[in-house]
DRENZASE-752984 format. One record per residue: residue in three letters; x, y, z of N, C-alpha, C, O in turn. Coordinates in steps of 0.1 Angstrom, whole numbers, plus 5000, padded with zeros to 4 digits. Layout:
DRENZASE-752984
AlaXYZXYZXYZXYZ ...
END
This chain:
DRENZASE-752984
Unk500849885000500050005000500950125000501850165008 Unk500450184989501550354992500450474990499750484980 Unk500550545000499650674998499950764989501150804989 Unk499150814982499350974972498551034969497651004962 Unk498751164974498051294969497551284958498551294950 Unk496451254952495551284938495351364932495651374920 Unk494551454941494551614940494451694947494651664959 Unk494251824944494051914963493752084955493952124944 Unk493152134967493052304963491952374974491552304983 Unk491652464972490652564980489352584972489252644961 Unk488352514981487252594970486652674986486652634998 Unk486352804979485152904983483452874980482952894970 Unk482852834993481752784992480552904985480853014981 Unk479452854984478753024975477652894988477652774989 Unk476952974993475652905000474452864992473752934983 Unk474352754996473352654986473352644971472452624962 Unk474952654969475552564958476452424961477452424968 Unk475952334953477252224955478352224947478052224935 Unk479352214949480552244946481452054944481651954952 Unk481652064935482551924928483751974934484052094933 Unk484551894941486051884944486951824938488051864936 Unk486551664933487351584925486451484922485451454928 Unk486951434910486051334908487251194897487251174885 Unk487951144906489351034906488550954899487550924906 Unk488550894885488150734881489350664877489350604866 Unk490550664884491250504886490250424897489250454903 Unk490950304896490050204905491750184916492850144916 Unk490550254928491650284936490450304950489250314950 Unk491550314962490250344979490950504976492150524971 Unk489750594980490150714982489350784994488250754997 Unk490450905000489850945011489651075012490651135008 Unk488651165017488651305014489151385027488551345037 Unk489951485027490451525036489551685039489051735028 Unk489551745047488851895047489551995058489551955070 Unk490052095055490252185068489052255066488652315057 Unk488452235082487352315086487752405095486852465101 Unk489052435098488952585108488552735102489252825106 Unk487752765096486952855090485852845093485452955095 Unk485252795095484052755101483752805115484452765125 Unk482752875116482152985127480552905134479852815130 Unk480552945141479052905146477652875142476852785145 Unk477852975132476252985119476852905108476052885098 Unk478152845107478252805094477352595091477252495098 Unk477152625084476852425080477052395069476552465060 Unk477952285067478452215051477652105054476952075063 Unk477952035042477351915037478651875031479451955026 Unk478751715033479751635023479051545017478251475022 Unk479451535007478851415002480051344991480851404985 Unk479851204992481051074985480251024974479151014979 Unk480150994962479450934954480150824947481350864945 Unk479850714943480250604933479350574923478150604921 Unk480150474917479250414900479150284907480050254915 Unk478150204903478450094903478949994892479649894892 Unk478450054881479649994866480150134864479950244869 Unk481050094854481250214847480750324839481350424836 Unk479250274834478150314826477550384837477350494833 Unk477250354850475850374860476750574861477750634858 Unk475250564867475350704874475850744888475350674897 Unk476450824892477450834904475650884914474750954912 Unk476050774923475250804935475950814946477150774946 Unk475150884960475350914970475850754978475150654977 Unk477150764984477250644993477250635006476950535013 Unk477750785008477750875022477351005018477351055006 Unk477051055031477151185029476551215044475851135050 Unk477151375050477051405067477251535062477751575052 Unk476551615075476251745076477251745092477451665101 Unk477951925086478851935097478052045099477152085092 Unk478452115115477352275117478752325129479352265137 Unk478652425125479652535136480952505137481752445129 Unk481152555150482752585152483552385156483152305164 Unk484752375142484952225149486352185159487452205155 Unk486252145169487352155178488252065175489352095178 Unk487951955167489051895149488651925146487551895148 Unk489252045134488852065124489152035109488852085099 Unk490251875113490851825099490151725094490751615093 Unk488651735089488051615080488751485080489951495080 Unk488251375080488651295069487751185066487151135075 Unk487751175057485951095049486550945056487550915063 Unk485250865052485650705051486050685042485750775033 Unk487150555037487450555027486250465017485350385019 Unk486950535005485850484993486450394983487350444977 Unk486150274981487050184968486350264960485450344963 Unk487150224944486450284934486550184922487750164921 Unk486150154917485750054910486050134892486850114883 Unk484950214894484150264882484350414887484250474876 Unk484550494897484750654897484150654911483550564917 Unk484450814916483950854926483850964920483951004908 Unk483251014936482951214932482851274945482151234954 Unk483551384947483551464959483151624963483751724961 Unk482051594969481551734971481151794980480551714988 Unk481251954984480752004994479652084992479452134981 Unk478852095001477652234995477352245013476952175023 Unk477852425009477352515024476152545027475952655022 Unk475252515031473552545030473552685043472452725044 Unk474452745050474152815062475652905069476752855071 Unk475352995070476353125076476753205064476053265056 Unk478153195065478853265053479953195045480853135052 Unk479853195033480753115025481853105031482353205037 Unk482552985032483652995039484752915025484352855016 Unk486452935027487352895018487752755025488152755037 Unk487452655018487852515025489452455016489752465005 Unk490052405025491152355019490952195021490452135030 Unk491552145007491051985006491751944998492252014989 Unk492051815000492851734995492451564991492151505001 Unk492351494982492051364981493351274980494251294973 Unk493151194987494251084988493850904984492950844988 Unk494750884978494750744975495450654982496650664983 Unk494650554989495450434999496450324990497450274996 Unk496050284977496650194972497350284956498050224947 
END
């Protein structure tokens, strides 16, 4: 097993838009990382993980969790996701004020 950075960057949330972060189709486990120290009291994200089940199908929800306010860790990190056929990674702020998230996806194998 060797770990590697996939991809990574800052997205700036816009409230009650979802926002794509990466969407990796090697067939590989991947894991999503997030700095949430931006995040204020009024703020709430959403994450959400999506997979294919073939490579034809359509990426559905596999997980997904709602964060809300100030986090005392504030370093994300998803469950990991095999990928078969693709994943897809997204956040959407539904509450406070747009905040800049820094994120990064990493590959276990």
């Amino acid at each position: 097993m060797s770990l590697a950075q996939t991809t990574s960057g800052t997205q700036t949330a816009t409230i009650g838009t979802t926002h794509t972060l990466a969407t990796p189709t090697a067939g590989k486990t991947y894991v999503l990382f997030i700095d949430l120290t931006n995040m204020t009291a009024t703020d709430v994200l959403d994450v959400f993980l999506q997979a294919k089940v073939l490579s034809t199908s359509t990426l559905r929800n596999v997980y997904s969790l709602t964060i809300a306010g100030v986090q005392s860790d504030p370093n994300f990190m998803s469950i990991p996701i095999p990928a078969v056929n693709g994943v897809q990674f997204q956040i959407k702020q539904t509450a406070g004020t747009g905040r800049s998230y820094d994120w990064s996806v990493v590959s276990l194998d």
